[in-house]
ROMI-649121 format. One record per residue (C-alpha): x, y, z; residue in one letter. Coordinates in pm, whole numbers. Example, Ala and Ser with C-alpha at 12.3 -4.5 7.8 and 13.67 -1.06 7.14 Angstrom:
<rs>
<r><X>1230</X><Y>-450</Y><Z>780</Z><residu>A</residu></r>
<r><X>1367</X><Y>-106</Y><Z>714</Z><residu>S</residu></r>
</rs>
This chain:
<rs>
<r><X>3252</X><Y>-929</Y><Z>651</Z><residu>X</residu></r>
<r><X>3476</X><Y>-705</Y><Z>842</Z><residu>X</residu></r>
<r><X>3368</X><Y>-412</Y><Z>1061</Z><residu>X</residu></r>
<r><X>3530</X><Y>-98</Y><Z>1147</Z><residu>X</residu></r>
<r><X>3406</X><Y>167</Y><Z>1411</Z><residu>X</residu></r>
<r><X>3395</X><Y>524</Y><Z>1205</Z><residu>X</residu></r>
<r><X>3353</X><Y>862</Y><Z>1367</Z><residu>X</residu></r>
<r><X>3272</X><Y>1192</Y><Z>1261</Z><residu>X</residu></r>
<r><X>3172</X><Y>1499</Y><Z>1372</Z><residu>X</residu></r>
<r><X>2849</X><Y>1675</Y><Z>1295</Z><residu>X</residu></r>
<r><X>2641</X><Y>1977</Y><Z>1364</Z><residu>X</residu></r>
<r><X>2363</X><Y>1901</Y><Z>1615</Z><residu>X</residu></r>
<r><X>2077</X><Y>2041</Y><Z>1358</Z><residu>X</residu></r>
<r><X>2257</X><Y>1822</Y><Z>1113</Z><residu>X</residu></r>
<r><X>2183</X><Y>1506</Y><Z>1315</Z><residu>X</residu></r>
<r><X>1908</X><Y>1601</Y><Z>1409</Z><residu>X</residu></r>
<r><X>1815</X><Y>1661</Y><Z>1027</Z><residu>X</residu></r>
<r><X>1919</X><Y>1342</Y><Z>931</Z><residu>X</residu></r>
<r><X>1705</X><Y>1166</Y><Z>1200</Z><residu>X</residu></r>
<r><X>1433</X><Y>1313</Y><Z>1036</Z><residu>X</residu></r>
<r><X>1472</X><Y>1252</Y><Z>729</Z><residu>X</residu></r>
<r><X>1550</X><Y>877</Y><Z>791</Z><residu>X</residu></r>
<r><X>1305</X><Y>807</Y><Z>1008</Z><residu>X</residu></r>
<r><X>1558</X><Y>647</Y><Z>1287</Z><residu>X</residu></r>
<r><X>1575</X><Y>781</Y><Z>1609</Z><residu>X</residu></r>
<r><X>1926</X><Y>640</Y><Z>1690</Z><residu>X</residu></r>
<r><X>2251</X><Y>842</Y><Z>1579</Z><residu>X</residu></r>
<r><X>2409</X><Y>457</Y><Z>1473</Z><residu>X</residu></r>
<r><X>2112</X><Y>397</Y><Z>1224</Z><residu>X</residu></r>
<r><X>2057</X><Y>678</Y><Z>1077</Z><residu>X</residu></r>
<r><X>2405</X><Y>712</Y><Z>989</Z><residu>X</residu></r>
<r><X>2419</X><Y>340</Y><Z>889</Z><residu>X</residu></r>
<r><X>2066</X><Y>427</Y><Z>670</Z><residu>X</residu></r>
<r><X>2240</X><Y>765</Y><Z>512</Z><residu>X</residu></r>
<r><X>2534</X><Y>555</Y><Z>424</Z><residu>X</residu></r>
<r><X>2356</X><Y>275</Y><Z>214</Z><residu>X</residu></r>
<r><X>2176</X><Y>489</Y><Z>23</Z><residu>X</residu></r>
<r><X>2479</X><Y>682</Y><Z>-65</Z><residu>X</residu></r>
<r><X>2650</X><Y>363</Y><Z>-251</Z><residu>X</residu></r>
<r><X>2321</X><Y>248</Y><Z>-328</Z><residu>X</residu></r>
<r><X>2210</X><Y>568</Y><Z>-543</Z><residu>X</residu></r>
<r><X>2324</X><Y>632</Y><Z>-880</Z><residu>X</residu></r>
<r><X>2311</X><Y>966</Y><Z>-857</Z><residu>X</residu></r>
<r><X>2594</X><Y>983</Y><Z>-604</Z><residu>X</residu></r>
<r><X>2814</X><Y>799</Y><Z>-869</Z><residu>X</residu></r>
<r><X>2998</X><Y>1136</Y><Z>-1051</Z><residu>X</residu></r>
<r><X>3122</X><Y>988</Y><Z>-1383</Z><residu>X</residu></r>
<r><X>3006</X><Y>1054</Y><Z>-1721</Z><residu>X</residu></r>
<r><X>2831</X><Y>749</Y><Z>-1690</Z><residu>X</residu></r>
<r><X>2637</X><Y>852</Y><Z>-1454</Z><residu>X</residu></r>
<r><X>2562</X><Y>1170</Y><Z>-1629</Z><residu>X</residu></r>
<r><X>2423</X><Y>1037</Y><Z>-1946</Z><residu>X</residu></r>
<r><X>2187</X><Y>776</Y><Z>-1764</Z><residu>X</residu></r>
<r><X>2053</X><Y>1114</Y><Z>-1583</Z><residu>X</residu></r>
<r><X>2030</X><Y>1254</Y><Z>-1918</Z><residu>X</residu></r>
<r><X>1895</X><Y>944</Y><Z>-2103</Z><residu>X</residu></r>
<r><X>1618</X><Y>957</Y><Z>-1833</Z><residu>X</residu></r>
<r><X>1497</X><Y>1314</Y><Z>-1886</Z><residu>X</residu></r>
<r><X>1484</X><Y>1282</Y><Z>-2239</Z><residu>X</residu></r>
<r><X>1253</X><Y>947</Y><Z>-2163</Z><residu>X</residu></r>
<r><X>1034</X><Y>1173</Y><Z>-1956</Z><residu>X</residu></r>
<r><X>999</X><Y>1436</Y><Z>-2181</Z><residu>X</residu></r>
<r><X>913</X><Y>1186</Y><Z>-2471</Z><residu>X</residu></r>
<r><X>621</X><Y>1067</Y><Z>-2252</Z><residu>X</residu></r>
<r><X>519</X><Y>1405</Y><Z>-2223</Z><residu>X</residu></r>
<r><X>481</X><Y>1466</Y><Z>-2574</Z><residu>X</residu></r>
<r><X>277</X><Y>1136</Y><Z>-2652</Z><residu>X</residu></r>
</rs>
């Protein structure tokens, strides 16, 4: 595996938020964490793919509702 150094810049409450919401207390692992679950979740994938397993699960949802 290769490994690159990436930088950006951030608002303070932004980090801070992050932090939070990741649980780390490091700025390296919480960005490391946030980035993951980015290409992890399928919900961050924008194609119509993606939109009509979103879709596929509501309509499962609301067909347990009903039973």
């Amino acid at each position: 595996m290769k490994i690159v150094h990436a930088q950006t810049v951030l608002a303070e409450d932004q980090l801070e938020a992050l932090k939070k919401k990741t649980g780390e207390t490091s700025t390296k692992d919480a960005l490391s964490k946030a980035v993951d679950h980015y290409l992890e979740c399928e919900y961050t994938d924008m194609s119509d793919e993606m939109w009509t397993h979103k879709l596929e699960k509501v309509v499962q949802k609301k067909q347990q509702k009903s039973i």
